[in-house]
C-alpha positions in Angstrom: 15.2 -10.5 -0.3 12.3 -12.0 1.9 10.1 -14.6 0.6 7.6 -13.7 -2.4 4.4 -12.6 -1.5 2.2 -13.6 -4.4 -1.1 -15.6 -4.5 -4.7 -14.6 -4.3 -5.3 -11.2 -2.6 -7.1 -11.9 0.3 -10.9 -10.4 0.4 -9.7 -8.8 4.0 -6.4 -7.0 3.6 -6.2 -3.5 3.6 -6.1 -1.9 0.4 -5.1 1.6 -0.1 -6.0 2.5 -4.0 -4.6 5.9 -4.2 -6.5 8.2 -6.8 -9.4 6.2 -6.4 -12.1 8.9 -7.8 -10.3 9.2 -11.1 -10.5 7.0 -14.6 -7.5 4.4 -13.3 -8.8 4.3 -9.8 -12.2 4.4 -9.4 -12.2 1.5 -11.5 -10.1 -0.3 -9.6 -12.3 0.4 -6.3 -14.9 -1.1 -8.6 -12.9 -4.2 -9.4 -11.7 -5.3 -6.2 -15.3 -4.5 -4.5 -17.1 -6.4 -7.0 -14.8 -9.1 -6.5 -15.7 -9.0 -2.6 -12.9 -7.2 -0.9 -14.0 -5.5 2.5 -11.5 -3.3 3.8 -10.7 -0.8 0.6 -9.4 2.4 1.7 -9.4 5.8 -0.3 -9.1 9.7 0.4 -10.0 12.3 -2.0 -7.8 15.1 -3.1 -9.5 17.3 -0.4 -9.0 14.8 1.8 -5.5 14.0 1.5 -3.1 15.8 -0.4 -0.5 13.2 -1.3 2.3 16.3 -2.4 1.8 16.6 1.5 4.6 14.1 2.3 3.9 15.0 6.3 0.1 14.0 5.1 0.9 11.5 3.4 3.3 9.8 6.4 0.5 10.3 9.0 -2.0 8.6 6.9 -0.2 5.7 6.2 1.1 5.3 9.6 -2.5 5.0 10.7 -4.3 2.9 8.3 -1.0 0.7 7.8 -2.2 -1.0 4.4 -1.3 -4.3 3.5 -1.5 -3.7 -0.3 -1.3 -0.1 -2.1 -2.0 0.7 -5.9 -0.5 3.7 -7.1 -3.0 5.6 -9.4 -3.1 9.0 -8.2 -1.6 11.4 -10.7 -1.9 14.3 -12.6 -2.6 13.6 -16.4 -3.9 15.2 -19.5 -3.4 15.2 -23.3 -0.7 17.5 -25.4 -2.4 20.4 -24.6 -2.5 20.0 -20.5 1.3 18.5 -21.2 2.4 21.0 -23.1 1.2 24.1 -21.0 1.8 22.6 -18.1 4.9 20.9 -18.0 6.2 22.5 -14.8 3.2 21.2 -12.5 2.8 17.6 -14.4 6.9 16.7 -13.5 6.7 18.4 -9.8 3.0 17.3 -8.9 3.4 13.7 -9.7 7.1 13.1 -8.7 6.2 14.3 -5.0 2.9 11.9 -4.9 5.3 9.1 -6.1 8.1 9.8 -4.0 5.6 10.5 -0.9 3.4 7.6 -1.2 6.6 4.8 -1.9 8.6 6.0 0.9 5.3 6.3 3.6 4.2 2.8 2.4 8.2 1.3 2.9 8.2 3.0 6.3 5.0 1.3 7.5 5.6 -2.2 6.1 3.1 -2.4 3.3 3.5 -6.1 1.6 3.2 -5.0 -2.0 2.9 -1.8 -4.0 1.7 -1.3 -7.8 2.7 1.7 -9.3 0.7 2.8 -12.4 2.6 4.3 -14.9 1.9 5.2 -18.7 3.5 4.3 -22.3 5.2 7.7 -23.1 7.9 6.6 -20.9 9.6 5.1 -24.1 10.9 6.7 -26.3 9.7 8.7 -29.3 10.9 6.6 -31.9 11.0 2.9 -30.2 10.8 0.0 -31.9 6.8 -1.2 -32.6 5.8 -2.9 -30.7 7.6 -1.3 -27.5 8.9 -3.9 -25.2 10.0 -3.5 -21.9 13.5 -2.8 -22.3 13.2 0.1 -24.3 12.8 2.1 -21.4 15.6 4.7 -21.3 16.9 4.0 -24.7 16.0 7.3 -26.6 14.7 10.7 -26.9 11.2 11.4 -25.5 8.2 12.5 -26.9 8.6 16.4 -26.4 4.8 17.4 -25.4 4.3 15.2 -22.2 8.9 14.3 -21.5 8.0 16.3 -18.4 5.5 14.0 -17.8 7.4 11.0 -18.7 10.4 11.9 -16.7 8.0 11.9 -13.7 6.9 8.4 -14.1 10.5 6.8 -15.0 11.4 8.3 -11.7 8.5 6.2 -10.3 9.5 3.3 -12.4 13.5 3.4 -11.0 12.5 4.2 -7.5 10.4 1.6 -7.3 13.5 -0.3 -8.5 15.6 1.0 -6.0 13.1 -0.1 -3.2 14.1 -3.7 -4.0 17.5 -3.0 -4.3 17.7 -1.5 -1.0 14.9 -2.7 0.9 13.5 -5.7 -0.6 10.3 -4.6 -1.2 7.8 -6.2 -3.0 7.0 -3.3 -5.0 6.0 -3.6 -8.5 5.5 -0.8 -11.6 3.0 -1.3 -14.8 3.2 0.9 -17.8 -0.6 0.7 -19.0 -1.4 2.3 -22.6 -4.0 5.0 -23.7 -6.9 4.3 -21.6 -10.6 5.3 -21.8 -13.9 4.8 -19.7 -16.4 5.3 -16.9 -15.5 8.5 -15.5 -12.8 9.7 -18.1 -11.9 13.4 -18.3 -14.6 15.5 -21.4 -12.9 18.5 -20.6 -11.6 19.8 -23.9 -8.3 21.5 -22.2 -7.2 18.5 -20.6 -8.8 15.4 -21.8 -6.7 13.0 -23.7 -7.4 12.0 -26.9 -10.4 9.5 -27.1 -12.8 11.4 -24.6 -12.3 14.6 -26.2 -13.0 13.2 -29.5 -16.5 11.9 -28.0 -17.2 15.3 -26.7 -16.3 16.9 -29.7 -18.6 15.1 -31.7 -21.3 15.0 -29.3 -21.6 18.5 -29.0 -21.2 19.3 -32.6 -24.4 16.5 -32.9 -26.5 18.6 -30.6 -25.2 21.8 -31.3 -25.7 20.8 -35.5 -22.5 22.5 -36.2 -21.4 21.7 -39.5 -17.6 19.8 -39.0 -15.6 19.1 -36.6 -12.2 19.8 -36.0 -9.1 17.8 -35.0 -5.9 18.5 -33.9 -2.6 17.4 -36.2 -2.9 15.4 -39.2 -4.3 12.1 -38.1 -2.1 10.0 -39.2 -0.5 8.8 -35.6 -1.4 5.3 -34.6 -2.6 4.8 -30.9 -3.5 1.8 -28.7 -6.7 2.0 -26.7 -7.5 -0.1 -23.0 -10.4 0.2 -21.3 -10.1 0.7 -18.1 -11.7 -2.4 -17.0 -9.6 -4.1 -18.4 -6.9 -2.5 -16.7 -8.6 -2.8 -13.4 -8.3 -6.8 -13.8 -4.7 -6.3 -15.1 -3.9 -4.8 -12.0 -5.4 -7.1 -9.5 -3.6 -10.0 -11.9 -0.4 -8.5 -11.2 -0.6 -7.9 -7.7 -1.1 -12.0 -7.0 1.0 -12.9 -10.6 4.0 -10.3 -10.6 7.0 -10.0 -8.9 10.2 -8.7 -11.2 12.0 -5.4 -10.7 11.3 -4.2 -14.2 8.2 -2.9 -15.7 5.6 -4.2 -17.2 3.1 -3.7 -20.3 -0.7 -3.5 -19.9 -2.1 -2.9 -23.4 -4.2 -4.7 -26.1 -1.4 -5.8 -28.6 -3.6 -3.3 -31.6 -3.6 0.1 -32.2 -5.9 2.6 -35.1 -4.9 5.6 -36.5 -6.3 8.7 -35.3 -8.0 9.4 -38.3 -9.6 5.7 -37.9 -10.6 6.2 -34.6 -12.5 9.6 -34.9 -14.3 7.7 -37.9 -15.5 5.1 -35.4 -16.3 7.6 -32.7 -17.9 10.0 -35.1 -20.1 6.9 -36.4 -21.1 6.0 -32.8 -22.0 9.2 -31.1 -23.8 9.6 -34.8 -22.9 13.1 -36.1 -23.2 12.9 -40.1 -20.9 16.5 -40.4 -17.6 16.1 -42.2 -14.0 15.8 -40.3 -11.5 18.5 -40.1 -7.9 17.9 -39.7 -5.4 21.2 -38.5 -1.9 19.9 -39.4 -0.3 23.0 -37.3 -1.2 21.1 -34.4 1.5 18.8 -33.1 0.8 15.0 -33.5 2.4 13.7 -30.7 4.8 10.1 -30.7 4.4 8.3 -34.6 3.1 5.4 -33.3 2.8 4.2 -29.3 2.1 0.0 -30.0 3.1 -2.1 -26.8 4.2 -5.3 -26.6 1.8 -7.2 -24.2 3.6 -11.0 -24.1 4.9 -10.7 -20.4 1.5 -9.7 -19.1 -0.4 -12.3 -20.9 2.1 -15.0 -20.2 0.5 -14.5 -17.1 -2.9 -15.5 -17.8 -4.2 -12.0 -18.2 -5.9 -10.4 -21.6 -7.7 -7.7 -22.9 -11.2 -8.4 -23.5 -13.1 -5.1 -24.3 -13.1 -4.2 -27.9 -12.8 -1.0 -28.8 -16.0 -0.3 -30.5 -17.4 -1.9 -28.0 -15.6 -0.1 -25.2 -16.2 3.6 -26.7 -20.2 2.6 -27.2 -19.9 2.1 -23.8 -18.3 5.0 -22.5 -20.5 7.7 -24.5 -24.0 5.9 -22.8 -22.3 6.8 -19.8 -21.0 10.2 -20.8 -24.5 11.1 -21.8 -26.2 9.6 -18.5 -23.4 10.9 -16.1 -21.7 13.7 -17.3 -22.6 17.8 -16.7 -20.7 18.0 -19.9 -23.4 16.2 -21.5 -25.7 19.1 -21.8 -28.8 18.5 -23.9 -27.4 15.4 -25.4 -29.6 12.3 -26.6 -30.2 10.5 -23.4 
């Protein structure tokens, strides 16, 4: 195993943030740029197809990065997950499999993976540590999904093993922000909710309806704070297994469209449709590893939604008419 290569990122290395137009990513590229790094590099799907593993290879070979963060993926809620289970377990196991295996071959110094929570399992203990990965049934909507990013989360594993790489994996929870996804058939859960009651507030439609029953309990990181999480881990982390990025709280569905409903201001009652599936119970992780390492979650969630419906209205087609 060579010598650790922690410490302070320096301002100059090469840093490929993969995905780097999306939620995880572009704020990310935000983070490191405002923190006064010069040499960030990033492609667009268009640009570079990272299921192209012959792409991928040639792109790698000529920027040669020093540092990569994984957050290019293909995401969505229980409706994306569940109708497209097929494409969400082949798209992202080839961009994981592609992007470790270029970045090995060209000697990159350290590698963040970007995972999510529903890699444990359905019914895991609250709040989910670490080594509940692989110790249960997954939740069924998004296993596919899941099974894609513990193949990340093992193969990064088996870099170590076999090469010694300094490759690292982070299992992040729900998160929410600056250019999230407000399409209703693949948004996750928070963003949707905002679009939903935004357009019901300019449309003055009379309720709103939710899927499931609203009991499930979900934790919520913006992705700011995620952004310094990763940069933390990159100069704090080096362990083979994974490791939580969350806030240590979570709200109940039914609490959380309250609070969203009460920003975006729609005065219309809420209704639940209990033949919709509800997902995992309750998805709580258990944040002492990362914050033994100086990092914390410092966006509150009001706070954090307030913020990400000013910038929904001011930034997104979806918007419409809305109150800007």
């Amino acid at each position: 195993m060579p010598q650790t290569l922690l410490g302070p990122l320096p301002l100059d290395a090469k840093i490929h943030v993969a995905g780097h137009r999306g939620l995880v990513g572009s704020a990310i590229w935000r983070h490191l740029s405002d923190r006064g790094h010069t040499a960030l590099v990033g492609r667009s799907s268009a640009e570079l197809d990272l299921r192209d593993r012959a792409a991928t290879f040639d792109f790698y070979a000529e920027q040669r990065p020093d540092y990569v963060v994984l957050a290019a993926a293909r995401v969505g809620g229980i409706l994306a997950n569940s109708t497209y289970p097929a494409e969400f377990l082949s798209d992202n196991i080839r961009i994981q499999v592609n992007v470790l295996d270029a970045a090995q071959a060209c000697g990159v110094r350290r590698l963040l993976l970007l995972g999510s929570s529903c890699i444990y399992p359905k019914f895991a203990p609250q709040p989910i540590t670490e080594d509940s990965l692989l110790t249960g049934p997954l939740e069924q909507t998004n296993d596919a999904y899941a099974i894609a990013k513990i193949a990340g989360v093992i193969h990064v594993q088996a870099m170590r093993r076999q090469y010694g790489a300094s490759f690292i994996s982070a299992m992040p929870t729900n998160l929410y922000g600056p250019q999230d996804n407000f399409d209703l058939e693949s948004s996750h859960v928070l963003p949707a909710m905002i679009r939903k009651f935004h357009d019901a507030k300019v449309g003055a439609r009379p309720e709103v309806a939710l899927w499931g029953s609203g009991r499930p309990r979900r934790e919520f990181l913006h992705v700011h704070d995620l952004a310094r999480a990763a940069v933390a881990l990159l100069e704090r982390y080096d362990e083979a297994a994974p490791i939580n990025i969350g806030v240590g709280e979570d709200v109940s569905i039914r609490d959380l469209a309250e609070t969203v409903r009460q920003i975006v201001g729609y005065e219309g009652p809420i209704v639940w449709d209990p033949s919709k599936p509800d997902g995992t119970p309750r998805k709580l992780l258990d944040v002492a590893r990362i914050e033994s390492l100086g990092w914390k979650a410092e966006i509150s969630l009001v706070d954090g939604i307030r913020a990400t419906y000013d910038w929904f209205k001011d930034h997104s087609p979806l918007a419409g008419a809305g109150d800007r």
